[in-house]
N, C-alpha and C positions, 0 to 999 in steps of 0.2 A: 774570764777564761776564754782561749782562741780555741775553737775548732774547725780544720778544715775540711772544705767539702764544696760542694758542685751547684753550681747555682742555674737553675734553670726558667728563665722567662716567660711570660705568655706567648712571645713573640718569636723566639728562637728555639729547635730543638736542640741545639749543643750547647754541652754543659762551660759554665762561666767557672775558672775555679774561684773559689773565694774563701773567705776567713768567718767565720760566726761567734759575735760577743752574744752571751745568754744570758741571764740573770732571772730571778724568778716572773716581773712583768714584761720583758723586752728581749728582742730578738732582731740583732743589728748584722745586716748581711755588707760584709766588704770585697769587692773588687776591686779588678784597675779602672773600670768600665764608671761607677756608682758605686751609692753605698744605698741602702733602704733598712728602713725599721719598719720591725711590726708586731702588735700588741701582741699576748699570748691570746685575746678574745680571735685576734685575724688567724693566728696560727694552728693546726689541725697534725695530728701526728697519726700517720698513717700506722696500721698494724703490721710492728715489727718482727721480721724473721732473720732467724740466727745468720744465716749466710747469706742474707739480703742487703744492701744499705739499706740505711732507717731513712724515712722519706718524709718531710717536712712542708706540709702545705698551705699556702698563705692564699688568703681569701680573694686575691686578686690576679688568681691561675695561675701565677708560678711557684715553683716549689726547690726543694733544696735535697740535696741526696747525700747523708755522710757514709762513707763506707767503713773507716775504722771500728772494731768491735769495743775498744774500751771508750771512744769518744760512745758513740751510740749509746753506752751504758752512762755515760755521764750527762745526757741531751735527757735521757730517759728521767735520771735521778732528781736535773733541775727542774725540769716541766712537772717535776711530780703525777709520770705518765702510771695512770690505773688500766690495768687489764681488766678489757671488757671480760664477762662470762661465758662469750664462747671462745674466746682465746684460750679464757683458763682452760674449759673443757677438751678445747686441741691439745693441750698440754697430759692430759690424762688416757693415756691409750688406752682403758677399758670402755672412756666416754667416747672416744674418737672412732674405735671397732663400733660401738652401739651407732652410732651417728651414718657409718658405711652401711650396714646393715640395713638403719631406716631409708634411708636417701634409694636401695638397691631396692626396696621394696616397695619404695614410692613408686620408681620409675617401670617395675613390675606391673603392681597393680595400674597405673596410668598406662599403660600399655594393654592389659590384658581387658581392664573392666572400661578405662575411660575412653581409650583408642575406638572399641568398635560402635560404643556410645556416643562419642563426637563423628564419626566415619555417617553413620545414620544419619546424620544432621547437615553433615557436608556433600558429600556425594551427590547428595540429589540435587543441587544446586551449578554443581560444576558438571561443562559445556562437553559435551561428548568430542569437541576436539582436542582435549587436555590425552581423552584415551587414543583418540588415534592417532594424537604424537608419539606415544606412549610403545603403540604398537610398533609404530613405525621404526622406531629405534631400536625394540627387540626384534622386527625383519634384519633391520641391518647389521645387528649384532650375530644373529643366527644365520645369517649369509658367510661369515667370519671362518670357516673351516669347521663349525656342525654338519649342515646338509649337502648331502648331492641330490643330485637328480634321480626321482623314483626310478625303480626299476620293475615295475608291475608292468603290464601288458596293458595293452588297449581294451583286449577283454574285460580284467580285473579291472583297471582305472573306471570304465563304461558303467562296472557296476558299483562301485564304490562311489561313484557322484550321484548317480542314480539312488541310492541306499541315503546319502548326505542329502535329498531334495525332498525322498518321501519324510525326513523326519524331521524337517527345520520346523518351525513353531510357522502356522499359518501367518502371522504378522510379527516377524521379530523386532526388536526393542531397535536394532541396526542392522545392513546389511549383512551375512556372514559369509564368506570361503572358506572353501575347503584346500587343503594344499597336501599331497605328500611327496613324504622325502626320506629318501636314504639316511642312517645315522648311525655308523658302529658307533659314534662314541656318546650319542644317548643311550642308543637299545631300542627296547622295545617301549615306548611311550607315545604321548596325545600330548598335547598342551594348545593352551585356548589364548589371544595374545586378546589387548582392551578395544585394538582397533576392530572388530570381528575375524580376525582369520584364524584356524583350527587347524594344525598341524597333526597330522596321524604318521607316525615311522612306518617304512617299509617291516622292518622290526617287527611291531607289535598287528601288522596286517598277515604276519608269519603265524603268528597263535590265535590266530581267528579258525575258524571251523572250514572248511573245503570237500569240494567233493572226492578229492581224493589226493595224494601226496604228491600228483604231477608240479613240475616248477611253474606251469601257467594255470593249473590248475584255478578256476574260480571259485567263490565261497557259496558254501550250501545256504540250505533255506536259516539253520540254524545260525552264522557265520556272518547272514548281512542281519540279525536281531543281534548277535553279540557288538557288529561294527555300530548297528542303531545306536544301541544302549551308551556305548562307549564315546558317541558323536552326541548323544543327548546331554552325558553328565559335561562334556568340554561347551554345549552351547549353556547350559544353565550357569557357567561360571563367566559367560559373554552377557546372557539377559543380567543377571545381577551384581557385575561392575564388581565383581571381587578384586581384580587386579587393582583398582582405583581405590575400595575398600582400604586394601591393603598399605597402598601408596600413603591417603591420611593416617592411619593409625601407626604405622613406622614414621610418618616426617614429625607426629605426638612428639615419639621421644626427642626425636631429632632438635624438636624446638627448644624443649625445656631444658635440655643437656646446654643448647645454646645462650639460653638465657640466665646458665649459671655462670656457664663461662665466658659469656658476653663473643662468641664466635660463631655467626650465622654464615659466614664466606660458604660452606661445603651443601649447604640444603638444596640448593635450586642444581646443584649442580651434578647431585647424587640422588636425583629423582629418579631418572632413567634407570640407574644401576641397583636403585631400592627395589625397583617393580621386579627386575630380571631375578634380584634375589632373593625376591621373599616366598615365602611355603605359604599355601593356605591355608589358615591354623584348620582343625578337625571338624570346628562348628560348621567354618564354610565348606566343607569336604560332603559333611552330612546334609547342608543344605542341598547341595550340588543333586546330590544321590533323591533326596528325594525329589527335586525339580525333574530331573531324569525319570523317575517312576513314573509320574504325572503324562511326560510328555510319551514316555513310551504307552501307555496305555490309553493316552486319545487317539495315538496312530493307529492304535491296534496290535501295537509291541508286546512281548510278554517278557516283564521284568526277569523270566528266572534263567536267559539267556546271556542277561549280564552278570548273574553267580556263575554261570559255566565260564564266560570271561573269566572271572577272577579267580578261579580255581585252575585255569593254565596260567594263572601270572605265577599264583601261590608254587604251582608245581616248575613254570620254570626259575624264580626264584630258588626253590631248592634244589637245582641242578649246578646253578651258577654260584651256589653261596659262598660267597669269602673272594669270591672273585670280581675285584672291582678294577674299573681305568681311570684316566684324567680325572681328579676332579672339576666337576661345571659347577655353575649358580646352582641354589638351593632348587629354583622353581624349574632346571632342565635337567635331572636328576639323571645321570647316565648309567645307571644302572637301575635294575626295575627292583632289586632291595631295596631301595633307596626309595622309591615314588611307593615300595608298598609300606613303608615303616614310617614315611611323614603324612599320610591319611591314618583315617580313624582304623582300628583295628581289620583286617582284612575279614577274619572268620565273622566277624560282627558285621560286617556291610552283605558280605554272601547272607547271613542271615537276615539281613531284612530286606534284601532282594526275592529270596525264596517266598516270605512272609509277604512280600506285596503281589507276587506271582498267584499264591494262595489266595486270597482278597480277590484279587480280577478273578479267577476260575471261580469263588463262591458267587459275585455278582452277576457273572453270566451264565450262570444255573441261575439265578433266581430271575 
């Protein structure tokens, strides 16, 4: 029996057409080029799909592609081709739903439990200039049509760096800056980038505490403990390399997605744009907040300044609700609904703000 089909060499990618004599031990391929024979031991018969050619592979790298449906069922019949058992099971859409399911919850759990577990392990190891590429690329990206130039005063700017020097950790892990900037289309937001520099909006230096409603107006005593607090939790997310955290436990899935599909092309390439977009899940949120406690209270900070923080975000939040603009990356959340509802519960952070406020006043009575 002739069946024809495309002959492909080790040495050419373009298909050779040719004719195929089959019989149950042999497999004789004819061109105008050659003819070649090869045992069924040499021959491999790749796993066929309906609307695929059936693909025929001989042990010396080239192989053979028929596309007719009833030849493929007759290539099938002579080879006496058995369906492995996970073919069969592809063929059973209840095993195939079960199969999506497990594979989704693989890559879940590999993500949620193995990510921050391999992240521990890597991290520490990779060179602090990996992060201030890192950074360097969300300056560039955030130079892009986010910021302008602050518009605070010399007065306010004088105290606001001032505020940013009394609260930097006496020896930080990296150098840090301070930077602000104008941003309708974040709001009122912080963000802390891998290379050290900390971003505070003009925005969110609007719902800080002041001496009084003037537009130059400076921030009261209360107002540079709110900016502390606020300048503590973005440095505690710089000492603990969350961004880089982040970076391994998303490029987790990245890889294994890769090694299913056998396409690595987009990893190195979607680093930069992993970091920009990723949230810090709650655990690192709650880290953060406690690192902040700490540092606020070796300064002399009193944590219950960053609950009155979060109770003008809460309130302007509910002024703004429903009201959103452009969407940004997950991690420049342009709306403060948005940065309040990807941290850990708001009412729950005010509460253990107040609770550590508490804690420092019992210690300094005793």
């Amino acid at each position: 029996m002739m069946i024809n089909a495309n002959f492909f060499n080790a040495q050419r990618s373009q298909g050779i057409a040719s004719t195929l004599a089959i019989d149950a031990g042999q497999i004789a391929v004819h061109s105008e080029l050659a003819q070649r024979n090869f045992s069924r031991a040499q021959t491999q018969i790749a796993e066929p799909y309906e609307h695929a050619p059936l693909i025929l592979q001989f042990d010396d790298g080239s192989h053979c592609e028929i596309a007719d449906q009833q030849d493929k069922s007759k290539i099938l019949a002579l080879l006496n081709y058995q369906a492995t058992r996970v073919e069969r099971w592809q063929a059973n859409w209840k095993i195939a739903i079960l199969a999506i399911v497990l594979v989704m919850s693989f890559f879940y759990a590999a993500y949620r439990y193995g990510g921050p577990w391999i992240a521990k392990l890597i991290v520490p190891i990779i060179p602090q200039t990996a992060d201030n590429y890192l950074g360097e690329q969300a300056q560039t990206f955030l130079g892009t049509g986010f910021f302008a130039t602050t518009k605070t005063s010399d007065p306010q700017y004088t105290q606001i760096v001032m505020v940013f020097r009394g609260i930097k950790p006496a020896s930080p892990r990296i150098p840090l800056t301070l930077e602000m900037r104008a941003s309708a289309r974040i709001g009122p937001n912080a963000l802390a980038l891998p290379n050290g520099a900390i971003y505070v909006t003009d925005e969110m230096y609007a719902l800080l505490s002041k001496f009084d409603k003037a537009e130059g107006a400076t921030l009261s005593s209360a107002g540079e403990q709110e900016l502390a607090g606020l300048l503590a939790h973005e440095i505690a997310h710089v000492e603990l390399r969350h961004s880089m955290h982040n970076l391994v436990q998303t490029s987790l899935v990245t890889v294994l997605v890769g090694s299913m599909i056998g396409d690595f092309s987009s990893i190195a390439a979607t680093a930069g744009s992993t970091v920009l977009g990723a949230q810090y899940s709650q655990a690192k949120e709650s880290e953060a907040d406690e690192y902040a406690i700490q540092l606020l209270k070796s300064k002399g900070f009193s944590p219950i300044h960053l609950a009155h923080l979060f109770e003008s975000l809460e309130r302007y939040s509910a002024k703004k609700n429903g009201k959103k603009g452009d969407i940004l990356p997950a991690w420049f959340d342009n709306s403060i609904e948005d940065f309040l509802s990807s941290h850990p519960p708001t009412k729950q952070r005010i509460q253990r703000f107040k609770q550590a406020a508490s804690e420092q006043s019992s210690e300094t009575l005793h």
